[in-house]
N, C-alpha and C positions, 0 to 999 in steps of 0.2 A: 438431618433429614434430607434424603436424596430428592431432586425438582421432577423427579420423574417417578417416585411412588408416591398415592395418596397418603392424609395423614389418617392415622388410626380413626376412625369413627365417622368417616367421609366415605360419599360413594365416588369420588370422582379426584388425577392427579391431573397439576396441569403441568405440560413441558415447555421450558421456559426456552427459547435460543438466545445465545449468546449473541450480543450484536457487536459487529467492528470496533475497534478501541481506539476511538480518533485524537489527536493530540490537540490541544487546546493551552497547551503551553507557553512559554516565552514568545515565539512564533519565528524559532529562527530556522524550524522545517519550512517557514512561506521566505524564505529570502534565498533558497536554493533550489538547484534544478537537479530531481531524483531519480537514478536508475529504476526504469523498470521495463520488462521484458516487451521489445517491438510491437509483438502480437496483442499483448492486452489493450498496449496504447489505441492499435487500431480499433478495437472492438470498442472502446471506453468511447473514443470517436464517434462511432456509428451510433451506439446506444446509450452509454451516459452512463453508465456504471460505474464505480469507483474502482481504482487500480492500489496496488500496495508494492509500495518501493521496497529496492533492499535495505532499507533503514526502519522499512517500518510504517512508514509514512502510510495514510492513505485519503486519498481524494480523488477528485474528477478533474483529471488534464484539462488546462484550458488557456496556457499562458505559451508563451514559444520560448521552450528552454533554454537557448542559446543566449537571452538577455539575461540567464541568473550564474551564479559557481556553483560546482557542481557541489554536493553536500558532502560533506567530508568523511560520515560513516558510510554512506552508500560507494564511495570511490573506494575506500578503503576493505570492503567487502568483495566490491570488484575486484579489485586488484586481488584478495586472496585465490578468488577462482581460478584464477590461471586463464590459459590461451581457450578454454572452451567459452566463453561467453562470447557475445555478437558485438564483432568490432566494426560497428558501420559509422559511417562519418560521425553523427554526431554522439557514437557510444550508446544509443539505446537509454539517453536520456529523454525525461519528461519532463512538467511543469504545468 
């Protein structure tokens, strides 16, 4: 049964959203600092929204990334990009 048609003999469907898939795992996404794009970092700043690394990751910046190593699938993502990603001093890492 699809979240978006009622079930047979009901007047009403409801639609369900998918919420964010946060990791709650070993926790060795919190021991590293994650690429993710300059622009959201700033925004996430200002309003507090949660940002999503190239690895996947997603939380609310709030730590100074330059104290953690950079996480070894988000580098390694990076690095497949090539020369188009944003090579600013500290990489466009977050934390």
């Amino acid at each position: 049964m699809s979240t978006l048609e009622p079930e047979r003999g009901t007047g009403t469907g409801t639609l369900v959203e998918p919420t964010p898939q946060t990791s709650h795992g070993d926790g060795d996404h919190e021991r590293f600092a994650h690429y993710v794009q300059k622009d959201k970092i700033m925004a996430s700043a200002l309003d507090g929204t949660p940002v999503v690394a190239l690895c996947g990751k997603v939380w609310v910046p709030g730590r100074d990334p330059k104290k953690y190593p950079v996480c070894p699938m988000c580098k390694e993502i990076y690095e497949s990009m090539g020369a188009g990603g944003d090579k600013d001093k500290d990489g466009g890492k977050g934390k």
